[in-house]
N, C-alpha and C positions, 0 to 999 in steps of 0.2 A: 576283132569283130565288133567289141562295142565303138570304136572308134568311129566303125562306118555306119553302124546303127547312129550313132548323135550328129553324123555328118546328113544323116536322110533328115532329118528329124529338125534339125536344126539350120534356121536362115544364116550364114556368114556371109557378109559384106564388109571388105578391106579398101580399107580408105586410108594411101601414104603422101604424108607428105613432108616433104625432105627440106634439108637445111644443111648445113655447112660440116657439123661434126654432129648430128643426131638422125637418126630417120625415126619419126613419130609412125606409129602403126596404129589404127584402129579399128577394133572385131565389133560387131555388134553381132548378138546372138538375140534370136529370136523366140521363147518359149511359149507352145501354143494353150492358152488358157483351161481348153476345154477337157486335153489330155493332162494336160498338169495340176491344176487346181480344182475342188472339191468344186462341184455346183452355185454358185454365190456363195462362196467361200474363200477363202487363204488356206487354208490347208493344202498343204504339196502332196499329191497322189503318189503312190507309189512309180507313176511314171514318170514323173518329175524330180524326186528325188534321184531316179537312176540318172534321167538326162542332168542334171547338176553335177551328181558325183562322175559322170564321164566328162564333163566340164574340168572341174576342179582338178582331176588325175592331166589334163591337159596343160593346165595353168603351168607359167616358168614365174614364180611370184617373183625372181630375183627383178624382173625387171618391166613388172607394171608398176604403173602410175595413180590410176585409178580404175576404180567401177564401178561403175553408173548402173545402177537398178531401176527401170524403167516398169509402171507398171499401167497398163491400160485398162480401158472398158468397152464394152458398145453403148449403144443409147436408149438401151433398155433400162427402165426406173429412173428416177431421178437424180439428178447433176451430182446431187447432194453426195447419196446415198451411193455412185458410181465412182465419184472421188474417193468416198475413203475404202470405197473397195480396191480400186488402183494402190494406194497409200499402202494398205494389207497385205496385200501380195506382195510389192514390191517387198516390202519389211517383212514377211516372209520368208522371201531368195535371199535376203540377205543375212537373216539369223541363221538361217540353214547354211549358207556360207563361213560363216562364224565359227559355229559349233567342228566344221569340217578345216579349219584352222585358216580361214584365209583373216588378214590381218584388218582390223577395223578403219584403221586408216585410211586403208586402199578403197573403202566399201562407203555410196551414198544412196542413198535412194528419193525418186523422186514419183507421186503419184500422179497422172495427165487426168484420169478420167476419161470421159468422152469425146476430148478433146482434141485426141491427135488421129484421128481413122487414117486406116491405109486401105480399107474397101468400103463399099457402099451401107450403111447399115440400113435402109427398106428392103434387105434380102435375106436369109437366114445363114447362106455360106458367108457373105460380107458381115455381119454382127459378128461370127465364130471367127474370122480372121482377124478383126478388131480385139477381139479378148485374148491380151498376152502379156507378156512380159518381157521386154526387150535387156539384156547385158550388155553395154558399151564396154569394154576393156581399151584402154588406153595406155599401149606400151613404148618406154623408150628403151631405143637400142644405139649405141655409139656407136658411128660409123666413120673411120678415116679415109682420105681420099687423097691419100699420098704414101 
């Protein structure tokens, strides 16, 4: 049941692309700012930490590559002060990832700020779609073909 619970909750988009002996898999998970993070905060609400730890019980670490911790904003406040809110959060998911045993290696994070919208922010649903936190997961899988 939690499964399907972080599958509503959560955007996946897979993206493969194939090669001779590996096929490259890409998830990008989507965490939405407003249910996961405190108010102009980094703090992970207790509804972000469940969608994380239903993440993580997901995870096959044997054979990711990396994880990109993506962290955004809308364009409310300034650039400044938006970027290292992005930066926060992001470095957030990812200490909470940490703690939850995934390996530091695996784990990067990067802050956009207001920089990357994916809705309009002159609207108040478009700014709340903007405020999130994006997981790339980058997994290789060996594939023969013979």
């Amino acid at each position: 049941m939690k499964k399907i619970a972080m599958i509503t909750h959560i955007l996946f988009v897979l993206i493969f692309v194939g090669c001779s002996s590996h096929l490259t898999k890409i998830q990008k998970l989507t965490l939405k700012g407003d249910t996961n993070f405190e108010l102009n905060n980094a703090n992970l609400t207790n509804a972000g930490r469940i969608q994380l730890d239903n993440l993580i019980d997901f995870l096959d670490i044997s054979i990711i590559s990396n994880i990109t911790i993506i962290g955004h904003t809308d364009s409310q406040g300034t650039d400044e002060y938006n970027q290292k809110l992005s930066e926060k959060r992001a470095e957030s998911v990812k200490i909470y990832m940490l703690l939850k045993g995934i390996p530091n290696n695996l784990l990067s994070t990067i802050g956009m700020g207001e920089n990357d919208p994916i809705a309009d922010n002159s609207t108040l649903l478009g700014r709340a779609l903007n405020r999130r936190v994006s997981i790339e997961i980058t997994t290789f899988e060996k594939k023969t073909f013979y």
